[in-house]
N, C-alpha and C positions, 0 to 999 in steps of 0.2 A: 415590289422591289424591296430588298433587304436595305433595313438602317440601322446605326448606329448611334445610340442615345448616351451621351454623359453631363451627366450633373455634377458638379461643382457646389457644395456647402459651404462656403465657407462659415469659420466658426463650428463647425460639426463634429460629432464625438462619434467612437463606435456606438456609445450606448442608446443616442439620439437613432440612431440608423438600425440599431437590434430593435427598439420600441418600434420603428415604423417598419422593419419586415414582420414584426411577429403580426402586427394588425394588418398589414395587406394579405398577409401570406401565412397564414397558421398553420396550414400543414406543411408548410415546406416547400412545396411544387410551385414551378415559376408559372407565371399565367399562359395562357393560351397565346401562342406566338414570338413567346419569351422561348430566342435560343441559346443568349446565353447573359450570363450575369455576374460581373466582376465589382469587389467594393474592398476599399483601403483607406487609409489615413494621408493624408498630403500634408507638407509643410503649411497650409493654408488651411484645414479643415479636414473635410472629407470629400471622397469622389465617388461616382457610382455610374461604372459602362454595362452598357445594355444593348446587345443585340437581338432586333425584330424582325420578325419574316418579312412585316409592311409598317411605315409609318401609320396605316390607320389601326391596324390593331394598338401600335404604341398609344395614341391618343386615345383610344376606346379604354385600354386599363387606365391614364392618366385621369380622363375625366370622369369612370365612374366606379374605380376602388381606389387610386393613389390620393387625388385630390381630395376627397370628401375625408380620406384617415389622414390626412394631415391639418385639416380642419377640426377633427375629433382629438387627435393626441393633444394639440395644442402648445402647451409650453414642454412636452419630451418628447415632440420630434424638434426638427432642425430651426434654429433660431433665425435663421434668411431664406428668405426664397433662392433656390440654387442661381447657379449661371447654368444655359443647357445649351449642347450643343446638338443638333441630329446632321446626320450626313449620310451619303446613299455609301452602302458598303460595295466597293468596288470590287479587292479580293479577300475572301475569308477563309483560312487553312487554319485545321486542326491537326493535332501532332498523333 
C-alpha cells in the first residue's frame, strides 16, 4: 500500500537538509521505493513529503541509511527530531 511521509523540522534550514541529502543520497537517485520527493522552507522550519510504494520500504531506508546519517552529521543536520506524519495515499495524480 502507497504512503505518504512528511516531516516537520522545526528550527530547520535548507542547508541542514542539503547536508542530510548529500550523506543519504550522493548520487542523487531517490532510494529504492522512493516515488516521489518534495522539500521546502515553512514558516516553522522546514518540511519534507515523501511518497513510498509501502510503509516498509519507508522504514527499511529510515532505519538503515536516514537514521544512522543523522546520527553521523550530528550538529549539520536538523537541530529537533521532526514531527512525522505517514498516511496511506488514497489518490495520487501526476500532471
Amino acid at each position: 500500500m502507497t504512503v505518504g511521509v512528511v516531516h516537520h523540522f522545526p528550527g530547520g534550514t535548507k542547508a541542514q537538509y542539503d547536508a542530510v541529502v548529500q550523506k543519504v543520497l550522493p548520487d542523487g537517485n531517490m532510494p529504492p521505493g522512493e516515488l516521489h520527493h518534495a522539500a521546502g522552507e515553512t514558516d516553522q522550519g522546514w518540511m519534507v513529503t515523501t511518497i513510498w510504494e509501502s510503509k516498509e520500504q519507508f522504514d527499511a531506508f529510515f532505519e538503515k541509511t536516514l537514521a544512522p546519517a543523522l546520527g553521523e552529521l550530528g550538529d549539520k543536520a536538523f537541530p529537533n527530531p521532526p514531527y512525522v506524519s505517514i498516511f496511506e495515499v488514497h489518490r495520487e495524480k501526476h500532471s
